[in-house]
N, C-alpha and C positions, 0 to 999 in steps of 0.2 A: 504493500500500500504506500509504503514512505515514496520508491522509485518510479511509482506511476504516480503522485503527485508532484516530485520532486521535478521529475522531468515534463510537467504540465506547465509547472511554473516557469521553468527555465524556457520553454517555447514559446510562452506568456510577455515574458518581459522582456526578451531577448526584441520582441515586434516594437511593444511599448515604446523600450530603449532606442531602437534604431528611429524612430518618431520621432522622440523628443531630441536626440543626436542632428538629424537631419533641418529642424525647425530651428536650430539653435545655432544654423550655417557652420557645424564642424566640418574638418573632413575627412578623409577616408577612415585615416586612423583614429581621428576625435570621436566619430561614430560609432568605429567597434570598440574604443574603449566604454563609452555610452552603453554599450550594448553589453559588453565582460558587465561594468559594474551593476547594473541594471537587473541582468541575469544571475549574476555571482554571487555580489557582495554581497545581499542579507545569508545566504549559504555560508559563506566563509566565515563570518562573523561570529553566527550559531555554532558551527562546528568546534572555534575556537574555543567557544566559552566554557562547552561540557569536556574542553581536552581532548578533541579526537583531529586525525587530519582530512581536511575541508574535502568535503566529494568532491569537489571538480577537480581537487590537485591527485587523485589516486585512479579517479574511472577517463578515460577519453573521450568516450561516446557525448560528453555536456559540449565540448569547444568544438566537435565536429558540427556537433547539430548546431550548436550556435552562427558559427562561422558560415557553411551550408544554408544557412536559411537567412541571413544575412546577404551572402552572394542572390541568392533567389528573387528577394527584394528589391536590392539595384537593378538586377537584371529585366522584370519588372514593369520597374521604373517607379516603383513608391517612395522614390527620394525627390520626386518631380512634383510630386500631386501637392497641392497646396490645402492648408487646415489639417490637418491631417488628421490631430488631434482631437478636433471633435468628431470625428467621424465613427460612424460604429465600431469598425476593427480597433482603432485604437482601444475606444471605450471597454469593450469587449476584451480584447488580450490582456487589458492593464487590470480587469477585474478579474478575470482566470486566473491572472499570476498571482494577484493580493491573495486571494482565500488559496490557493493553491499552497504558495509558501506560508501561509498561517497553520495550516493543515501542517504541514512537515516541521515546522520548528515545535509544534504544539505535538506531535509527535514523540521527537527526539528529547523533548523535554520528560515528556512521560515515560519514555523507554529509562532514561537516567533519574527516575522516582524523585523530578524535582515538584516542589510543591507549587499551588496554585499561581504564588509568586514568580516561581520560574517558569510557569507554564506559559504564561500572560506574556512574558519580559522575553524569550524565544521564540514566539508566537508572531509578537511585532516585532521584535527585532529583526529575523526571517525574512519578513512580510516588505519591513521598509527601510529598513538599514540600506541597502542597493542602491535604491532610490535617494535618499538622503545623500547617499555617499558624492552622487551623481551631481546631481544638483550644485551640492557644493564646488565640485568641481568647476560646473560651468557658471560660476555664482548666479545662482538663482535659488531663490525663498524655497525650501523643497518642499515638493508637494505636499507632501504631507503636514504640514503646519499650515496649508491655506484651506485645507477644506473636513472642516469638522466630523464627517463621518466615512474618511477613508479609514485611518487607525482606529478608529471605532471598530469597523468590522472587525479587525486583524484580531484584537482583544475577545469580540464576542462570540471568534471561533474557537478560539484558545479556550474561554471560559468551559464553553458546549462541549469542549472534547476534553475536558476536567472532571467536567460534572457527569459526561456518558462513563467515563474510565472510574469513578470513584464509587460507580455504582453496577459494572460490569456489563456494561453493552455497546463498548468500544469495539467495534465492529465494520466491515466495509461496509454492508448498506447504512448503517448510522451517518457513519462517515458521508458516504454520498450523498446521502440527503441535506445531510451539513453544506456540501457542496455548492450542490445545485441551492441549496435558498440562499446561502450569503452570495453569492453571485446573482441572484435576482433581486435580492437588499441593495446590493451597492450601485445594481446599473437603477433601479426604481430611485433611491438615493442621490445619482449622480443625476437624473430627470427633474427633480422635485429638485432639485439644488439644497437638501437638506445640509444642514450641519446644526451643531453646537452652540449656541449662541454663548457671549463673553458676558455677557450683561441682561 
């Protein structure tokens, strides 16, 4: 379960990344690294924290498929299309990856019997670490601090698969359905333009 959401996510954001890479007038290289961190970085970061070494650095098959589908895109030509961004695929891949990687950090957090706290804190970190990482890169506010109910989700998948594991029904159909609804929260979410208000 961890490898097939692992690598949902990494195919997720890998699109995401090369989006926001492309809109952000990098180039060749500024894009695939966009697209490494995008894809990677919340992975790497998890892997670091429970002490193990980061899947992408020991499996091959993640920088093939990355780099591959990257090629694919230029090829394409979705580095030409303008808005990119709002457009469904975006929308759509940046949502698969988010609950994607929340699923797998919430995961490996439960495999290594951390509590609620670690669950929550691997979960988004996973989720948006990447993203963050990115951003900062290209200095831009990262996403994640401008729209109130992305990291939301990350947390309330983490929580769900806290609360299913604490009471023994951590399970793939669980899981799935986990799935498929925070992905219909976040694109329904991202429509409503809900967030968090400060005030």
């Amino acid at each position: 379960m961890f490898e097939i959401a692992e690598y949902i996510g990494i195919i997720a954001f890998a699109i995401s990344g090369f989006f926001v890479g492309v809109r952000s007038g990098l180039d060749f290289l500024g894009v695939f690294i966009s697209v490494f961190l995008t894809a990677f970085g919340g992975g790497i970061i998890r892997d670091i924290i429970v002490d193990e070494t980061p899947y992408t650095f020991s499996h091959n098959a993640p920088i093939i498929i990355v780099f591959t589908l990257m090629v694919l895109l230029i090829i394409f030509k979705f580095h030409q299309k303008k808005s990119i961004e709002n457009k469904p695929l975006f929308i759509l891949s940046d949502s698969i990856g988010l609950v994607s990687f929340s699923i797998t950090g919430a995961l490996i957090a439960l495999e290594h019997k951390l509590n609620i706290t670690g669950v929550l804190a691997l979960s988004f970190v996973t989720a948006v670490g990447g993203g963050i990482t990115r951003d900062v890169i290209i200095n831009e506010v990262p996403f994640v601090f401008k729209t109130g109910f992305y990291g939301t989700i990350s947390l309330l998948v983490g929580g769900i698969l806290y609360l299913l594991d604490s009471i023994d029904k951590l399970s793939f159909p669980f899981i799935l359905m986990v799935f498929v609804f925070a992905i219909f929260l976040r694109i329904f979410a991202y429509y409503k333009k809900w967030s968090i208000p400060l005030r």
